[in-house]
C-alpha positions in Angstrom: 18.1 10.2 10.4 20.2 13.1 8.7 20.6 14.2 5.7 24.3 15.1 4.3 24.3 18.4 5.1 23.6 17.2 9.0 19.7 18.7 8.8 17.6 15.8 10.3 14.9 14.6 8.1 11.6 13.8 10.1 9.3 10.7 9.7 6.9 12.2 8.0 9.4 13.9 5.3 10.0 9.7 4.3 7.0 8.5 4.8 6.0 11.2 2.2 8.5 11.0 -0.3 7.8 6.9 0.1 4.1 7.5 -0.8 4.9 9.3 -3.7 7.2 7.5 -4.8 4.6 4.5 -4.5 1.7 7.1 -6.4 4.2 8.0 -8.8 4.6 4.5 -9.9 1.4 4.1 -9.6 0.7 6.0 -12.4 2.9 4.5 -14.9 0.4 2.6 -16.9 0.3 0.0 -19.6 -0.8 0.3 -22.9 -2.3 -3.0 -23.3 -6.1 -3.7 -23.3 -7.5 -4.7 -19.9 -4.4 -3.9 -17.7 -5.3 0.0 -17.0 -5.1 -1.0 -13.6 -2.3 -2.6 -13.7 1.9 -1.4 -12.9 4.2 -3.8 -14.1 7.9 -4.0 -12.5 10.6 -5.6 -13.9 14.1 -6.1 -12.0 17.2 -5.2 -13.1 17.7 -8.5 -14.0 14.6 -8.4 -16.8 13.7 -12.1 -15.1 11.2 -11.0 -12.8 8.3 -9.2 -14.0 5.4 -8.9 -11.0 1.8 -7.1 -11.5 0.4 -5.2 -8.6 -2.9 -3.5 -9.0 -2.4 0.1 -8.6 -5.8 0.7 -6.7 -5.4 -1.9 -4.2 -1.9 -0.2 -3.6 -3.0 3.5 -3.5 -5.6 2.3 -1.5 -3.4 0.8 0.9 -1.6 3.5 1.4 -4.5 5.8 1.8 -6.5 3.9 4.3 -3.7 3.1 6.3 -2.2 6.6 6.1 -2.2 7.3 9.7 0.4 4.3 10.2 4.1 5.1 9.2 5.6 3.3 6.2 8.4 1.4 7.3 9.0 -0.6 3.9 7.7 -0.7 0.4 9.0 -3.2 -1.7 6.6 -3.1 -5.9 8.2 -5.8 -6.8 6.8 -8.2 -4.4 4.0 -6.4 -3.7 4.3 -5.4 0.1 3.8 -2.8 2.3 4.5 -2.5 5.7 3.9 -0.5 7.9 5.0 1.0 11.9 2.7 1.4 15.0 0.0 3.9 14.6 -3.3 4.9 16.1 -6.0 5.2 14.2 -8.0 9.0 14.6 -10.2 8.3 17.4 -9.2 5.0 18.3 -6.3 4.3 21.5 -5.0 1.2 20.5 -1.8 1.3 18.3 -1.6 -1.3 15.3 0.7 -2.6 12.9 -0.1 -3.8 9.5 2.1 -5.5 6.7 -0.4 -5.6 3.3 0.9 -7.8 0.5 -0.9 -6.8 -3.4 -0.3 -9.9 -5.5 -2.5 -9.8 -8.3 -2.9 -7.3 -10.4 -7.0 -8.1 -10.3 -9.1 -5.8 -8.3 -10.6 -8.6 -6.0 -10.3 -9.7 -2.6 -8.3 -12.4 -3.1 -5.7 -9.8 -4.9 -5.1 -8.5 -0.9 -3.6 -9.8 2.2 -3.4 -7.6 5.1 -1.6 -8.8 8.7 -2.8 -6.4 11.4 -1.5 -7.0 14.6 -1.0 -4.8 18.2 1.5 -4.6 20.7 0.0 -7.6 22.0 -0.5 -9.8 19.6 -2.6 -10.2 16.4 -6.2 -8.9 15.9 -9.3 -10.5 15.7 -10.6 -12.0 12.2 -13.3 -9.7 12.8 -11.1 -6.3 12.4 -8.7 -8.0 10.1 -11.5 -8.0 7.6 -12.6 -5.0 8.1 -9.6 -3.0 7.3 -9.3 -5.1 4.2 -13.0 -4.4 3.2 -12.0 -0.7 3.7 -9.0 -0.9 1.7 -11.1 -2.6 -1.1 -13.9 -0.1 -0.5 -11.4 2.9 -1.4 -9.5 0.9 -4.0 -12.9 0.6 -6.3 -13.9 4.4 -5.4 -10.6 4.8 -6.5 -10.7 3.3 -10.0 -14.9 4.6 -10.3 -12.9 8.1 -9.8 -10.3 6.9 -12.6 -13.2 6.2 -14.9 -11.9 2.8 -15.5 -15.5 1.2 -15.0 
């Protein structure tokens, strides 16, 4: 991909400015009691108003970091991300999360991890989603929302 001025812009340059952009809206808050943790997005049309919790998304993004963002859509709640191999490990996955509640819980999180050869087992499935949720409430412990 290049920029307008014909300088190529590397992976990593979008994957960054895709995980702030994420972080950033992350941050925007609401002032209501009991939704700290949650980021409310509203389309353009003002019809559609979805809550995501921001921990399970930072999270997300975190504990999948070493796989390239290939699509982030807040409104629905989804991530998904390229092939990458984890540090240490030689098989490449790919993972699409999807954030629909804006509850810190399990059920809040649905991960798809799959390889080049099909899907994973249950077994590793869960376990990347009990690391996600793992960070998510270190996460909000950090945020001194508990």
């Amino acid at each position: 991909m290049t920029a307008p001025d014909g300088t190529a812009i590397s992976r990593f340059s979008r994957a960054t400015a895709a995980a702030l952009l994420c972080l950033g809206l992350a941050a925007c808050g609401s002032s209501g009691a009991g939704t700290d943790a949650t980021r409310e997005a509203s389309r353009v049309s003002g019809s559609e108003t979805v809550a995501v919790n921001r921990y399970l998304w930072a999270a997300s993004l975190e504990t999948l970091g070493f796989m390239p963002v290939e699509s982030v859509d807040p409104f629905t709640g989804v991530i998904v991300f390229g092939y990458g191999v984890p540090p240490g490990g030689g098989t490449a996955y790919r993972a699409t999360v999807l954030v629909d509640d804006p509850a810190l819980d399990a059920r809040s999180l649905n991960v798809a991890l799959a390889t080049r050869g099909g899907p994973v087992s249950l077994e590793t499935q869960r376990a990347v989603e009990d690391a996600i949720l793992a960070r998510a409430r270190q996460l909000r412990i950090a945020d001194g929302a508990l």
